[in-house]
C-alpha angles and dihedrals in degrees: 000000000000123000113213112203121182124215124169090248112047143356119241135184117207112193118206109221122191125220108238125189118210118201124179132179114218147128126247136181124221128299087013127110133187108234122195117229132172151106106328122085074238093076111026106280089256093321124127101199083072109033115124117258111222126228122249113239114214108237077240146049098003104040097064091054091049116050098356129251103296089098099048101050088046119111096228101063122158123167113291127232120181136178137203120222146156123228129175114264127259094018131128111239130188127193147168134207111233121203107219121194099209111204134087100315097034115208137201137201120189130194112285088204138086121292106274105227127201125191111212126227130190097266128067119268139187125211132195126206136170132223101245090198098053098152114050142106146242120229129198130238086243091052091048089059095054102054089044086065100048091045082058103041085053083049089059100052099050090047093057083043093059082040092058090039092053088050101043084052091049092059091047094051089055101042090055083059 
C-alpha cells in the first residue's frame, strides 16, 4: 500500500508496512536453526544468504506470554522458533522455512512443500506454522558418496548374479535339447 502525497515542492511516497510474527514447531538438533526465506526484500527475495534465522523459544517461561498456552498444552509439541518482521501492507507474500545444518559443511533443507502464502492486511498478524518433516536427517556429501557406493556395489552383484542365472538356464535349456 503507497501514499502519494503531493507538496509544491516535492513528491513523496510513504509505505505502510505491517508487523508480522512467525512462529514455527519443530525440532532441531544442536548447532542448527530454521531460517525464513521468500518473496519480500524482508526476507531475502528467494535468497538464502539473506533469509531471516528464527529464535528459539524456550518450551517455558517465554512461549505462554507470546502466542498464549495452546501450544504448550498440545500434544504435539515440539520446540518453538519465532521471528519479528515488517512487510508492506496488502501484499501477497510466500515464503518457505528452510533447516540449516551449521558446521563445517553447512546444510540446508528446505520445505518440500508448496510455497505458504500470506496476504497482508493493514494490522499486525501473527501466524503459526509447524515443520511437516520433523525427524529426519542431514547427510553429508561424504556420506552421500558413500551410500552411493554401496547402492552401486550392491548394483553390481546382483548384476553378475542375473548374469550366472541366465547362464545356468541357458545350460539347462540345451541340455534338455
Amino acid at each position: 500500500y503507497q501514499r502519494r502525497v503531493r507538496d509544491s515542492r516535492k513528491l513523496s511516497v510513504m509505505v505502510v508496512k505491517v508487523e508480522l510474527s512467525l512462529v514455527i514447531r519443530g525440532k532441531a538438533a544442536e548447532n542448527s536453526s530454521f531460517y525464513v526465506c521468500g518473496s519480500a526484500e524482508a526476507i531475502g527475495r528467494w535468497d538464502f544468504s539473506k533469509a531471516l534465522k528464527l529464535k528459539r523459544i524456550s518450551a517455558e517461561g517465554q512461549i505462554g506470554s507470546f502466542i498464549g498456552n495452546s501450544i504448550k498444552e498440545s500434544p504435539t509439541f515440539k520446540e518453538v522458533w519465532t521471528v519479528e518482521l515488517f512487510l508492506p501492507a496488502g501484499t501477497l507474500c510466500e515464503y518457505k522455512y528452510v533447516f540449516c545444518a551449521e558446521g563445517p559443511e553447512r546444510q540446508l533443507k528446505w520445505e518440500v512443500r508448496p510455497n505458504r502464502k500470506l496476504q497482508l492486511g493493514y494490522t499486525s498478524l501473527s501466524v503459526e506454522d509447524t515443520w511437516e518433516e520433523v525427524n529426519f536427517e542431514l547427510e553429508t556429501k561424504r556420506e552421500a558418496e558413500a551410500r552411493l557406493a554401496f547402492v552401486e556395489a550392491e548394483m553390481k552383484k546382483l548384476e553378475e548374479e542375473r548374469k550366472r542365472l541366465a547362464e545356468i538356464r541357458k545350460k539347462r535349456a540345451q541340455e534338455s535339447e
